[in-house]
N, C-alpha and C positions, 0 to 999 in steps of 0.2 A: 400585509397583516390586517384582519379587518379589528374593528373595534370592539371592545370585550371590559368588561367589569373583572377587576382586578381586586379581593378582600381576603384579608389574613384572619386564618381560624385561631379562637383562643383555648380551643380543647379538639379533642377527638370526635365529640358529642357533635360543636360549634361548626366543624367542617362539615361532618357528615348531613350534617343540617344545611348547609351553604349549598353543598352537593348532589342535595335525594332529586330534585326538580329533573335531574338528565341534561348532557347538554353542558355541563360544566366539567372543569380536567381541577386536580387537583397539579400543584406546583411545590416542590422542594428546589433540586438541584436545577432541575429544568432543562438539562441536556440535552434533553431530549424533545421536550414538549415545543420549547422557544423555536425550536428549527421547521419543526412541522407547522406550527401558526405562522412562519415568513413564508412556507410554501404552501399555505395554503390548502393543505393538506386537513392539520386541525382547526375547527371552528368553532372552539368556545366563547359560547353568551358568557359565561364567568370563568374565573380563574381564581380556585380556592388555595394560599398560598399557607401551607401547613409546617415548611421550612420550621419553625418556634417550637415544637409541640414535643415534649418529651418522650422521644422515640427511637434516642441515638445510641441507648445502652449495650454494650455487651456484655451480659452476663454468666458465669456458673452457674447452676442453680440445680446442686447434686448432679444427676446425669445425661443434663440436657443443657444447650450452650444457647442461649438466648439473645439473639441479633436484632436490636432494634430496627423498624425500616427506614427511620432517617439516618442509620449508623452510613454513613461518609466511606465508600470503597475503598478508600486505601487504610483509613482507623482497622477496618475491616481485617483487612489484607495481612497486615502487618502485629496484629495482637497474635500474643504469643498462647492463647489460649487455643485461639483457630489454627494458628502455626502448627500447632504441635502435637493439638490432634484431628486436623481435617487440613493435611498439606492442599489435597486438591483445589480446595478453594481459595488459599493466597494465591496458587499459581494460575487458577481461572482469574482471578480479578487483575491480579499483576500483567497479565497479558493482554489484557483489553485495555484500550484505548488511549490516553498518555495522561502522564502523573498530573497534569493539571484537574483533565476533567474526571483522573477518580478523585480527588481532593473533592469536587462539586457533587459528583454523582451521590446519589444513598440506594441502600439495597432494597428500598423497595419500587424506588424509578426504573430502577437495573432491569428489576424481573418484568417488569411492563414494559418496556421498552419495546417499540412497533419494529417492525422489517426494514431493511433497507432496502428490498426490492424497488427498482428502480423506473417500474409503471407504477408501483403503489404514489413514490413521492412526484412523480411528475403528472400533477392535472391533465395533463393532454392526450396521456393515455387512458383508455380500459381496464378500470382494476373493482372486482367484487368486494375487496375488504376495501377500498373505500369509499367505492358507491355503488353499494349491494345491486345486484341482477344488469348489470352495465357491461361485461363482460371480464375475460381476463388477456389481456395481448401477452404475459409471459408464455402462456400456453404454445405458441408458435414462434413467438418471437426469441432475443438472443436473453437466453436463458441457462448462463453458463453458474451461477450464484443460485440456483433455485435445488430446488428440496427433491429431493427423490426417497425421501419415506412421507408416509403419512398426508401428500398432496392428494387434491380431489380435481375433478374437472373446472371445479369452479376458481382455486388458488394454487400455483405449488410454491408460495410465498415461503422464505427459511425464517424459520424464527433466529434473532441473531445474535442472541446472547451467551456469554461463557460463564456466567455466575450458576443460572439456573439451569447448566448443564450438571456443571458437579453437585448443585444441592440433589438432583433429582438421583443421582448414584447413590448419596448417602442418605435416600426415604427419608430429605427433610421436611417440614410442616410448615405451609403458610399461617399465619393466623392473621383472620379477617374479622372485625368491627363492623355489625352493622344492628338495625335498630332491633332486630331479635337477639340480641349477646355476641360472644361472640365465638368463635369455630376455627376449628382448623384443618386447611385442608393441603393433604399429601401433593407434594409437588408437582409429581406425575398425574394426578385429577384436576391440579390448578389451569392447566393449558387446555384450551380446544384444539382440535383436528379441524382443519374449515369445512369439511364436507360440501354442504350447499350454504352454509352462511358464514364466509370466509372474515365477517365482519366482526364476530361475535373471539376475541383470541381468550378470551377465559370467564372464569365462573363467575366474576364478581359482576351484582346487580349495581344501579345507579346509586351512588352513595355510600357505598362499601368501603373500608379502607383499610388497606393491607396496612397490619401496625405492628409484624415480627415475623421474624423468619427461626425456626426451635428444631435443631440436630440432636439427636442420639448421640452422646459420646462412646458409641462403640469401638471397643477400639481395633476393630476391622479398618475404622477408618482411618488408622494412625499411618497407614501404610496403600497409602494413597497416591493419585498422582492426577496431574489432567496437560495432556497435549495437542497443543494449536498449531492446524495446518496450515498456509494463508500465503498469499501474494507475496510480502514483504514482513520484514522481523517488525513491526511496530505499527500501531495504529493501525489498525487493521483487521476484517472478520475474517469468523474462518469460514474456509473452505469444506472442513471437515476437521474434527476435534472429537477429542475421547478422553472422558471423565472415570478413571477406574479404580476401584479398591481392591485389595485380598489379604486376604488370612492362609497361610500357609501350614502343613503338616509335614514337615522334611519335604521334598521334592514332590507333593502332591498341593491339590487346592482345596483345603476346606472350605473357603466361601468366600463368595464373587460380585460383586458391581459395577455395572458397567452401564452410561450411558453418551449418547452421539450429540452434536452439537453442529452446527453447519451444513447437517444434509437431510434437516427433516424441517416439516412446518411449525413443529413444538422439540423442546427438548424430548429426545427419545430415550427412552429407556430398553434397553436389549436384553431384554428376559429370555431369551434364546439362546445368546449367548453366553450369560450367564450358566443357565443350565447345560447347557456343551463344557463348561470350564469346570465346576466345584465336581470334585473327585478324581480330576484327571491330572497328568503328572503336569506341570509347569514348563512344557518344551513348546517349541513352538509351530509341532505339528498340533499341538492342542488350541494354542494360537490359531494358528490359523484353520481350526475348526469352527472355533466360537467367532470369528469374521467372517467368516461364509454364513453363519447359521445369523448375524447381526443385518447381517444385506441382504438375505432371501429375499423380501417383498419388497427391495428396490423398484422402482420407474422412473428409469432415465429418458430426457427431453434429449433435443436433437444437440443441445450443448453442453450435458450436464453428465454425460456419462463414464467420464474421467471419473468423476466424485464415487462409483461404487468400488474401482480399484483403492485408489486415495483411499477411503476409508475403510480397507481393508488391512493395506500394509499400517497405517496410522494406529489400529485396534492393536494389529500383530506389534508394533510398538511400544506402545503405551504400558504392554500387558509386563514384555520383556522388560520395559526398565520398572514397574511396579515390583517384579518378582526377583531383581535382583540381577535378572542377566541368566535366572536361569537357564539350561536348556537338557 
């Protein structure tokens, strides 16, 4: 770990101030941050520690549910407001990682949290998102974990989180902090695609700081669900995961959300799928309509092509126990 100036911000204002220079990581839970500084991987001149800064609330607030981003993953997880009416996202967060580090984790470290791709974390290889135009060795190499939506020549890095799967099915809204006010932007615009600058993974400019995450309490989303495919039951990314809502009309679909987790370089959002599903009867020939129309623009590497079946039968899943078991 090289050496770094380590200061706790006394506001929002205070950090973002600490932070605008570039070059500095802001610090809460750190889960994420502290591992990549031991490999070397991140190299912050400073380290703005924001952990103090009232930003852990969950609130009501008429028809919008307002998730502070220092709110703590399992606080999260386990309020019965979220419980009750956006199941998917206790069982996205209950699913990742183990009770320790959601006690540490907060939902806005969650959402930024880098890849696990494993030439990103290891210096020795070639990787564009860590050191831009150096190349990429997943491309050829054992690329059984890598993305097959949404990769370019230059990354097929998975983005590898389950939070900001399911916020991204239920059109939730980041809201960012920066010295022009502040904005929110839709979950699905929050993420880059790496195209040719695999280094750039979202919108926020130097010193910006995500300070809430704000859902619709629609209650499409009462009737929810999210299922993680993976190695092993615990601690663990997926392989391929499906974050899905519906609203039913007797044995048909009035209206559908559906987004992929594990097999893209951002959470995906399947608006194809979705469109294949609302109006159609709830069987699982319908099912398995809106999964073929979810994978069309698949590209599978030489070990990753397992992941477009996987995430075929896992939709046709997700869909069935959303709906009840209808068929």
């Amino acid at each position: 770990m090289r050496t770094f100036e380590f200061v706790a911000a006394s506001s929002s204002a205070d950090a973002r101030a600490l932070a605008a220079a570039g070059g500095a990581r802001f610090y809460a839970g750190g889960t994420t941050l502290v591992d990549l500084m031991k490999a070397d991987v991140e190299r912050p001149w400073r380290v703005v520690d924001i952990s103090r800064l009232p930003l852990a609330s969950i609130e009501v607030r008429g028809d919008v549910v307002r998730i502070g981003a220092l709110a703590r993953n399992s606080d999260v997880a386990y309020d019965d407001a979220i419980a009750s009416r956006f199941p998917v996202v206790s069982e996205a967060l209950l699913s990742g990682a183990s009770g320790q580090i959601r006690n540490a984790a907060t939902v806005g470290g969650n959402l930024l949290q880098r890849t696990r791709c494993a030439y990103f974390r290891d210096t020795r290889w070639r990787c564009n998102k860590r050191e831009p135009g150096s190349g990429c060795d997943a491309l050829d190499g054992f690329n059984r974990g890598h993305a097959i939506l949404g990769g370019s020549d230059a990354c097929i890095a998975t983005y590898p989180g389950d939070l900001a799967v399911a916020l991204t099915a239920l059109d939730a809204r980041v809201e960012v902090e920066g010295d022009g006010g502040t904005r929110a932007v839709p979950v699905d615009a929050f993420f880059l695609q790496p195209a040719d600058r695999p280094d750039r993974e979202n919108v926020l400019a130097p010193g910006e700081l995500v300070t809430a995450v704000e859902i619709d309490a629609d209650p499409l989303f009462a009737r929810s669900h999210y299922l993680k495919v993976r190695d092993r039951a615990s601690f663990e990314f997926a392989l391929a995961s499906v974050a899905c809502a519906v609203r039913l009309d007797g044995t048909r679909i009035a209206a559908a959300r559906l987004a992929l987790g594990g097999i893209a370089t951002v959470p995906w959002r399947a608006r194809d799928a979705e469109a294949a599903l609302v109006g159609a009867k709830a069987d699982d020939e319908t099912f398995a309509r809106a999964a073929e129309a979810a994978l069309a623009g698949a590209r599978a590497r030489t070990h990753n092509a397992y992941k477009v079946e996987l995430a075929k039968r896992a939709i046709v899943r997700a869909l069935h126990w959303v709906c009840g078991g209808a068929a």
